[in-house]
VORO-109206 format. One line per 10 residues: number of its first residue (from 1); for each residue x, y, z of C-alpha. Coordinates in steps of 0.25 Angstrom, whole numbers, plus 5000, padded with zeros to 4 digits. Layout:
REM VORO-109206
NUM> X:Y:Z  ...
//
This chain:
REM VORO-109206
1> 4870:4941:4530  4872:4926:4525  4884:4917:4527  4892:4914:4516  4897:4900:4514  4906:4901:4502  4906:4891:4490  4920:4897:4484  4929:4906:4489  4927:4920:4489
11> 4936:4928:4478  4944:4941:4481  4934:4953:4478  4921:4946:4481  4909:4954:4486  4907:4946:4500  4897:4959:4505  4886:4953:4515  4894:4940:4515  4893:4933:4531
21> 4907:4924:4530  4909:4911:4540  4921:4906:4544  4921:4895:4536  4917:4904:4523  4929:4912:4526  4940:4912:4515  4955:4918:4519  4955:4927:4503  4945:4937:4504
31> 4953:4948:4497  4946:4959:4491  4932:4956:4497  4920:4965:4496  4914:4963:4512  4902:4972:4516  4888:4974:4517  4878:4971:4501  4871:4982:4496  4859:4979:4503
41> 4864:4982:4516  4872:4994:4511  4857:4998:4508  4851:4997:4518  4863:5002:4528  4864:5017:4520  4848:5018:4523  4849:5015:4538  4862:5026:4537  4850:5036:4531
51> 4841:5033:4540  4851:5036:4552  4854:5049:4543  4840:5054:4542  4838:5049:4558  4850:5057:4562  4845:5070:4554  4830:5069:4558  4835:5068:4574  4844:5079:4572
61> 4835:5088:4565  4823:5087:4575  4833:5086:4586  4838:5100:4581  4825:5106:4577  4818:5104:4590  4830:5109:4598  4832:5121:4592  4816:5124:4590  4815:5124:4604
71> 4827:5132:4606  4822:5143:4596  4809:5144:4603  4816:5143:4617  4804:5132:4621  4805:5127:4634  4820:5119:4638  4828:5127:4627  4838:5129:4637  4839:5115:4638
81> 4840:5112:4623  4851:5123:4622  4858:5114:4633  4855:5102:4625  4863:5105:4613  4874:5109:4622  4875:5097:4630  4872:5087:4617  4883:5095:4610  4894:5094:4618
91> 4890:5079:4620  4891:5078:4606  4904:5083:4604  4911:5078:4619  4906:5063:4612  4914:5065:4599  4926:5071:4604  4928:5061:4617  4916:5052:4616  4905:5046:4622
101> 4907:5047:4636  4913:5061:4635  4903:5066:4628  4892:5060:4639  4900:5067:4651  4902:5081:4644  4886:5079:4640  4882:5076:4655  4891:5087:4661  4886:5097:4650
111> 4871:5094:4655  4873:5096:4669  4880:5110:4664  4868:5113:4657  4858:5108:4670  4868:5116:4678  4866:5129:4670  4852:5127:4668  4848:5127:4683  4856:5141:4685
121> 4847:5144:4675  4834:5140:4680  4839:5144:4693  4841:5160:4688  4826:5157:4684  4832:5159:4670  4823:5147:4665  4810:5144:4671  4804:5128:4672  4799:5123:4660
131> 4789:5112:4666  4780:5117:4679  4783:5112:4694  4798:5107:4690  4808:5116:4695  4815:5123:4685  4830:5116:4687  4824:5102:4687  4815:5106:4675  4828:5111:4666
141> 4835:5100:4670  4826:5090:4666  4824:5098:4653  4841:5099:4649  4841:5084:4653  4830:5081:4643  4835:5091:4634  4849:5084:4633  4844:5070:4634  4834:5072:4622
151> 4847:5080:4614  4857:5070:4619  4846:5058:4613  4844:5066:4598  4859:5068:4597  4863:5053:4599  4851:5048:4588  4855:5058:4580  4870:5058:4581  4871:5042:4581
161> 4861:5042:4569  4869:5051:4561  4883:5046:4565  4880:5031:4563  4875:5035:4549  4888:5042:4545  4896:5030:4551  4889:5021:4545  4890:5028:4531  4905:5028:4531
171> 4905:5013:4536  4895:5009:4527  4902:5013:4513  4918:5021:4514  4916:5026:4500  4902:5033:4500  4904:5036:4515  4905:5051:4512  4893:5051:4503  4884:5044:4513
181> 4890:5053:4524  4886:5066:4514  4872:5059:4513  4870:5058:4528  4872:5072:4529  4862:5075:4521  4853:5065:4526  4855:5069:4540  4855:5086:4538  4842:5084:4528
191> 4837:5076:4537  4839:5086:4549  4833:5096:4540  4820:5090:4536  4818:5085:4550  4821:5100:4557  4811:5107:4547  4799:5096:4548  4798:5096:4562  4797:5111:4563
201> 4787:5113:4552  4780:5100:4557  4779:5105:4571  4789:5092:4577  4794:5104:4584  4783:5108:4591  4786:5121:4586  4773:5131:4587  4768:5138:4576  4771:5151:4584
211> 4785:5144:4581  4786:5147:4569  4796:5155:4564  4805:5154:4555  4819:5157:4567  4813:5146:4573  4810:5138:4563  4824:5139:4557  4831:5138:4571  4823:5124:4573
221> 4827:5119:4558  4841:5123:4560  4841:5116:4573  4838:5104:4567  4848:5107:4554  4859:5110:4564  4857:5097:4571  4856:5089:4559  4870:5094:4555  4875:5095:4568
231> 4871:5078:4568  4881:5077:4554  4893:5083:4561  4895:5075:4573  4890:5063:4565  4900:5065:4556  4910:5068:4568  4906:5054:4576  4907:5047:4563  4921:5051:4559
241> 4930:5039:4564  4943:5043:4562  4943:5056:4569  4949:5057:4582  4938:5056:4589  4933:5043:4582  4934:5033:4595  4923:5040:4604  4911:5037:4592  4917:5023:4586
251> 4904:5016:4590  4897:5023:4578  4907:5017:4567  4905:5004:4575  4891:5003:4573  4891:5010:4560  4901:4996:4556  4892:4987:4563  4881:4993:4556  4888:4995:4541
261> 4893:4979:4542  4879:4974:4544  4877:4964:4533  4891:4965:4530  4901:4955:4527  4903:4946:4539  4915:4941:4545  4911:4941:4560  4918:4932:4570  4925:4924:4558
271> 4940:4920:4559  4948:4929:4547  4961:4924:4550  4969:4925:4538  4959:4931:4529  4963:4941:4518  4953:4952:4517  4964:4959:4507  4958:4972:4500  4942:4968:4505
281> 4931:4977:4507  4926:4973:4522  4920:4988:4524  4906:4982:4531  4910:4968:4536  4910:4961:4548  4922:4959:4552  4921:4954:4567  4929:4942:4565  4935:4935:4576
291> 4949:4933:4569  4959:4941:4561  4973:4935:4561  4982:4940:4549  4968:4942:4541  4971:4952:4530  4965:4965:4529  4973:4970:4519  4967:4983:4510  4953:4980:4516
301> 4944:4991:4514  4935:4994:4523  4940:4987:4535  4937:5000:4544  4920:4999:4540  4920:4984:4543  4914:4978:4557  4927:4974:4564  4930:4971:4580  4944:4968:4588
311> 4941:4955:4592  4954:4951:4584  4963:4963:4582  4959:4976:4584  4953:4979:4569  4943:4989:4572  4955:4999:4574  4957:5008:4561  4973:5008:4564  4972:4991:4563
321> 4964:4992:4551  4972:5002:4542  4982:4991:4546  4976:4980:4543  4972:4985:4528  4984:4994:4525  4997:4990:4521  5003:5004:4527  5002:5007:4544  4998:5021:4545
331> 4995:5022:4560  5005:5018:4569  5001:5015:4581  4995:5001:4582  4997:4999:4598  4990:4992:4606  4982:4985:4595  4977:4972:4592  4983:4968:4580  4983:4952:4581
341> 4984:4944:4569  4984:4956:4560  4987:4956:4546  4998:4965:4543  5006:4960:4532  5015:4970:4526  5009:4982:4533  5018:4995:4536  5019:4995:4551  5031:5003:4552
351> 5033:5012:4565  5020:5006:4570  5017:5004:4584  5012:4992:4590  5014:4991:4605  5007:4981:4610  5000:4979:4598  4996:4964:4596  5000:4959:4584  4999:4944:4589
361> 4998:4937:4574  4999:4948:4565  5005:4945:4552  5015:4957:4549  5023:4951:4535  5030:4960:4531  5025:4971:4537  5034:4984:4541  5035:4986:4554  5048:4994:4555
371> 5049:5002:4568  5035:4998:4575  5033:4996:4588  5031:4983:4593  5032:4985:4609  5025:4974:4616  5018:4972:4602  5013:4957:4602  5018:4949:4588  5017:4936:4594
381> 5013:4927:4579  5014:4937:4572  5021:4938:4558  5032:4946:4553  5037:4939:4542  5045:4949:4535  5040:4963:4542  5048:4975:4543  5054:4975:4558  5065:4986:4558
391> 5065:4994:4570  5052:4987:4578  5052:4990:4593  5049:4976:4598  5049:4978:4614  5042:4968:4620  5034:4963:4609  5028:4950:4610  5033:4938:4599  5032:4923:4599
401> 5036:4911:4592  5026:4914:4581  5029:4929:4578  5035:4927:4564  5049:4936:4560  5054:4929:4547  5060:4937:4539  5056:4950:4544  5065:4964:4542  5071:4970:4554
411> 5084:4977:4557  5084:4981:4573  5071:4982:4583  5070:4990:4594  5067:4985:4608  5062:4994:4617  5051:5007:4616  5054:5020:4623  5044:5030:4630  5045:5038:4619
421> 5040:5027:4607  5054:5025:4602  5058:5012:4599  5073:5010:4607  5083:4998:4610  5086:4995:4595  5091:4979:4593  5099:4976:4587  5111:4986:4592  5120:4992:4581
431> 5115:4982:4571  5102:4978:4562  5095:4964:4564  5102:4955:4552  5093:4949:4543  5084:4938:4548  5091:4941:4564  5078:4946:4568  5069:4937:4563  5079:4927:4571
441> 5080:4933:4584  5064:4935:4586  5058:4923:4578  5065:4914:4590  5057:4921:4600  5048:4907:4601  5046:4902:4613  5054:4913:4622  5051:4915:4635  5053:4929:4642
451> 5055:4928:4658  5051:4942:4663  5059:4944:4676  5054:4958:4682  5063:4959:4695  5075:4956:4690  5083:4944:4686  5092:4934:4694  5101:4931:4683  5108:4921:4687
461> 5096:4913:4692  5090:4916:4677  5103:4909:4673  5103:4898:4682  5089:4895:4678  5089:4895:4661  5103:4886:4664  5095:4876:4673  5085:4874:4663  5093:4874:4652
471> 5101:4863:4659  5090:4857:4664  5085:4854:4649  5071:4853:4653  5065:4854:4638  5064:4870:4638  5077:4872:4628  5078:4886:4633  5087:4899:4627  5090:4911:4632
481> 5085:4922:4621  5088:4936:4628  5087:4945:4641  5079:4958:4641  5075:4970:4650  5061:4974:4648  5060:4987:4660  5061:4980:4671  5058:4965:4666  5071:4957:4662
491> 5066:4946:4651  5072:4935:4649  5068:4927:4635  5070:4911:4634  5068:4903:4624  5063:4889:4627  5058:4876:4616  5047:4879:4607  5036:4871:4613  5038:4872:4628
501> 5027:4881:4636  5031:4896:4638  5026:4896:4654  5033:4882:4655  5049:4889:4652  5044:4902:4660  5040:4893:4672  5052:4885:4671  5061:4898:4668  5057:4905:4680
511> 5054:4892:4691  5068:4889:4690  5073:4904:4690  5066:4908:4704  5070:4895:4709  5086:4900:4706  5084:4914:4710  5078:4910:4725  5090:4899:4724  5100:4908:4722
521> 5096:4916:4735  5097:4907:4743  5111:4897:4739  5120:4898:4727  5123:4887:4728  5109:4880:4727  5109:4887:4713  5120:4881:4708  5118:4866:4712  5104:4869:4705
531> 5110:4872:4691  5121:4860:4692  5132:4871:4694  5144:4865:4702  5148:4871:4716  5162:4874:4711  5159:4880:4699  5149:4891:4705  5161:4894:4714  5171:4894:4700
541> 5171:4910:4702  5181:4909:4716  5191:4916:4708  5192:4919:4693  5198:4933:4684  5188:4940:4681  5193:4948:4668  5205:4954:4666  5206:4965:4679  5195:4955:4688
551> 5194:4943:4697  5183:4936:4705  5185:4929:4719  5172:4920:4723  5162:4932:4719  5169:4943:4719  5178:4952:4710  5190:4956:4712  5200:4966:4703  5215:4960:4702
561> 5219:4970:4711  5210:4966:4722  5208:4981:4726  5192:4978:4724  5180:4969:4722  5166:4967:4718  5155:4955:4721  5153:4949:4707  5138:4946:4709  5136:4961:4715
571> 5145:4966:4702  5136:4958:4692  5123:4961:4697  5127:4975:4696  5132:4975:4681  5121:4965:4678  5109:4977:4683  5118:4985:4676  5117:4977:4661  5101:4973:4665
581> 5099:4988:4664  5108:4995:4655  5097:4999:4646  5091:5008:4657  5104:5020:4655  5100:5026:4670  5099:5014:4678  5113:5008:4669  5121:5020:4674  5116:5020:4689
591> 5122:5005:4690  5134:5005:4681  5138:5018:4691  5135:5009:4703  5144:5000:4698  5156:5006:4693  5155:5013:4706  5155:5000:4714  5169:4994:4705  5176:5007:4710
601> 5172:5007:4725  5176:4992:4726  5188:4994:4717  5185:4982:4709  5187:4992:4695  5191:5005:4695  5194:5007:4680  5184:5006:4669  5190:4998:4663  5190:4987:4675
611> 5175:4992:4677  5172:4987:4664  5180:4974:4665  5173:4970:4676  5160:4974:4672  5160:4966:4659  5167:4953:4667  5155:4951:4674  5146:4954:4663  5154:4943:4656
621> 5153:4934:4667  5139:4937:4668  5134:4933:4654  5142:4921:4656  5134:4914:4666  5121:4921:4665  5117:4918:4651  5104:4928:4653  5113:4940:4657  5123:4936:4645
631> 5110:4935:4635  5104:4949:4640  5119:4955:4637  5122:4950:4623  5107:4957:4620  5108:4969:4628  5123:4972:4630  5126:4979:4618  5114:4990:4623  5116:4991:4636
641> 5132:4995:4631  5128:5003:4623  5117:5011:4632  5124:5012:4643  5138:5023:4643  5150:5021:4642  5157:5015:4654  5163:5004:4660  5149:4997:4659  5147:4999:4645
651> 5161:4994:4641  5160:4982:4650  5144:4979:4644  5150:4982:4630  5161:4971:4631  5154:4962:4639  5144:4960:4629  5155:4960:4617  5160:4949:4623  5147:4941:4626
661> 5144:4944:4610  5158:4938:4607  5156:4927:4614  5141:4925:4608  5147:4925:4593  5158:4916:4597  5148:4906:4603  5139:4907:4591  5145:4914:4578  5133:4913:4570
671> 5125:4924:4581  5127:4940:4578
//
């Protein structure tokens, strides 16, 4: 096969068959190419398909005859023949159904069956020994062992012969395959035919004149016939790759490719970034490159016969090539699967499913992916200019700075996946996305960091830590961009300025966080020297209203009657375990009980009304000096409300968050 080094460009529609391409004869326009194997290679490849046709007949056929002849005359080791075709035939059938190593199990344990039967036999003096001075169990052992081995042996020659020419027909031409799969079971029953009646009047049989009749003679022709056909069948079964049962006998279509694209058109180990293979013919090419980002594949033909491998992305999968060359999606599972770099402009993804589907690169303008799911999905550079995204589960997928959302159409995601495959937690709440909101609130995901806490976190040394930083001004220009639950993870996200390293803001983040958390155990005071905060002010709180029916004295709270009180810290940490795990409704009710329970035992609020007052004070107060705790309500609050009953809690969580949102829109009247 020669290299080609091209003079000119090649034009769309150009017969490229045979052609070995460099990388630096490589063009980006090969639209409507003819890729394959010349004519004289064809030739030659449908005369080594007869002469497997013709080997698989002429082994099955005197295979078949030579059994059956020995069986009709009942020679010596008939029995074990019998036994042979049991033990082949259930092989046969155990390795199409479950494969290989099934069918070698249930072959092994049926021929200790049959030894095990044949020694009651022998023991019953039913058979006597066929060779003198061996005892008769080890003699028809040895015989069933040689019998099955021999069996075994025919059948796979005969079998693989057989099957690699059907497989090869369909691979080698997808119009006439039907026609050369009729011609091979012809070739291979004629064959069987010929072969059967020669070596019975030719004596290949060994068969005696005295053997001669005509019940023998048919029993040893139609031995060979039945064989023969019996060959067809489950070479037609092994060779039929979209039946259930197609992963067990995939090495045959593999080897049937490798064969079919030999002299093919050759891209192998070539970069084919960018490369528009649009309505091409590739059925016999080489297409082992090492690269496929965004190349398009658009109306290929042929894609399924060529010589591909999942170096790249996984496009040897039938799913990712109907994908890749169709414009319309009609299997909808796709987890799990290496899709990097894909081109999949203006494809029909709707309720698709792509967990943990790598999509790292893949272009997907204008594509529809309405109500896919994108749970732990990675789309880290890739491009949805203009893509349909209305109802897309996006729980924990993976984006960065290059992941591209201009322009794209979405009126609400979803946020979480339940255990039944339903997409749940709809965002926004009560209201669609506004044009262009999405693309705003996802394209300025650049540079985030996400701190994953996993036993909890110390607010206030969180707090402490993202002020000290910020006051310290040491270049990291950071922003706090939310607070989320994942299970049992909290994750706070940060933004920092482009340019600075990842690991150096996440190392700095948490240095400083643990360094004010193990402060914080062991003096207050230490705490707040460190973060510039005046003696005084942290002790401002000595007596202040708190609301309308509340007062605090040093840390505690006090009604206006002074017939009860509460510790603020122990109040606050209650309601803020409380907020943290509103979406969970069981462990929600179990605290909010607790405490309601505790403001009536202490007296501190009796009434719902003062319940709720008190509860959404110290919300208030929260949010205003933990900026983390205030983000995390102004996302969540309106949920957690509105998942939770209706109670003192509720109404205090529903207020509270009102007025933070007030507050919000005052401070910035161009936000929603």
């Amino acid at each position: 096969m020669q290299s080609h080094h091209l003079s000119r460009p090649i034009q769309p529609g150009q017969n490229i068959q045979g052609w070995r391409f460099s990388q630096e004869s490589l063009q980006s326009e090969l639209r409507g190419m003819i890729a394959g194997q010349p004519l004289i290679v064809k030739a030659l490849l449908l005369l080594f398909i007869n002469v497997l046709y013709l080997t698989s007949g002429i082994v099955s056929g005197f295979f078949g005859a030579n059994v059956f002849f020995n069986i009709s005359i009942q020679a010596d080791g008939w029995i074990e023949l019998l036994w042979m075709i049991v033990v082949v035939t259930l092989w046969i059938i155990t390795t199409i159904r479950r494969g290989i190593a099934e069918g070698l199990k249930i072959a092994f344990i049926s021929f200790l069956i049959a030894l095990f039967i044949t020694a009651l036999l022998v023991n019953f003096n039913l058979f006597t020994t066929i060779k003198q001075g061996i005892p008769p169990v080890i003699d028809r052992s040895i015989q069933n062992l040689a019998a099955t081995t021999f069996g075994m042996l025919f059948a796979t020659i005969s079998l693989l012969a057989g099957s690699l020419a059907f497989a090869l027909s369909s691979t080698l031409s997808s119009q006439n395959k039907y026609l050369l799969r009729v011609w091979g079971i012809l070739a291979i029953l004629f064959s069987a035919i010929i072969i059967a009646v020669a070596a019975y009047h030719f004596h290949w049989l060994e068969n005696k004149p005295e053997e001669d009749s005509f019940l023998i003679r048919s029993i040893s022709i139609s031995g060979g016939i039945a064989l023969g056909f019996g060959t067809i069948i489950v070479s037609l079964i092994a060779t039929n790759f979209h039946n259930k049962h197609r992963g067990h006998l995939d090495f045959l279509r593999d080897w049937a490719i490798a064969v079919a694209s030999w002299g093919g058109t050759s891209f192998y180990n070539l970069d084919l970034s960018h490369v528009d293979f649009t309505g091409s013919q590739l059925a016999n090419s080489d297409l082992r490159a090492r690269k496929f980002y965004r190349t398009c594949f658009k109306g290929v033909t042929g894609l399924d016969r060529a010589r591909l491998d999942n170096r790249y992305l996984d496009l040897i999968n039938y799913k990712v090539q109907k994908l890749l060359t169709k414009e319309v999606c009609e299997h909808k599972n796709f987890s799990r699967i290496n899709l990097q770099g894909a081109y999949l402009r203006d494809v029909d993804m709707r309720d698709i499913i792509l967990i943990e589907t790598n999509l790292n690169g893949a272009d997907l303008q204008g594509a529809d992916l309405r109500r896919s799911i994108l749970v732990r999905a990675q789309v880290t550079g890739a491009n949805f200019t203009r893509a349909k995204l209305t109802g897309i589960c996006i729980e924990d997928w993976s984006i960065n700075s290059q992941t591209c959302f201009a322009g794209v159409e979405c009126e609400y995601i979803y946020r979480k996946l339940d255990d039944k495959g339903e997409s749940t937690d709809k965002y926004p709440v009560g209201r669609n996305f506004e044009k262009g909101e999405f693309e705003a609130l996802f394209q300025k995901v650049e540079e985030v960091v996400e701190l994953v806490f996993k036993e909890g976190i110390n607010w206030q040394a969180l707090s402490f830590a993202f002020r000290k930083l910020q006051l310290d001004d040491e270049g990291l220009g950071l922003e706090l961009k939310g607070v989320e639950q994942r299970g049992d993870l909290w994750v706070v996200k940060v933004a920092y300025r482009e340019g600075i390293p990842r690991r150096e803001v996440e190392q700095k983040v948490n240095l400083i966080y643990e360094d004010l958390k193990t402060l914080m155990a062991v003096k207050e005071q230490q705490i707040n020297r460190l973060l510039g905060i005046a003696e005084n002010q942290a002790q401002a709180l000595n007596k202040r209203p708190f609301g309308n029916s509340f007062f605090i004295v040093g840390s505690t709270i006090t009604n206006l009657a002074g017939s009860g009180e509460i510790n603020y810290d122990e109040a606050a940490s209650k309601i803020r375990s409380f907020v943290a795990n509103g979406s969970n409704l069981a462990e929600a009710t179990t605290l909010a009980q607790s405490l309601l329970e505790q403001f009536q035992s202490q007296s501190v609020a009796i009434s719902t009304s003062q319940q709720s007052e008190l509860i959404q004070q110290v919300i208030l107060n929260e949010a205003k000096n933990d900026p983390f705790f205030k983000q995390f309500l102004l996302q969540q609050g309106q949920e957690i409300a509105n998942l939770i009953p209706e109670s003192a809690i509720a109404t205090a969580i529903q207020q509270a968050y009102s007025q933070l949102r007030t507050e919000k829109t005052e401070a910035s009247p161009g936000e929603i």
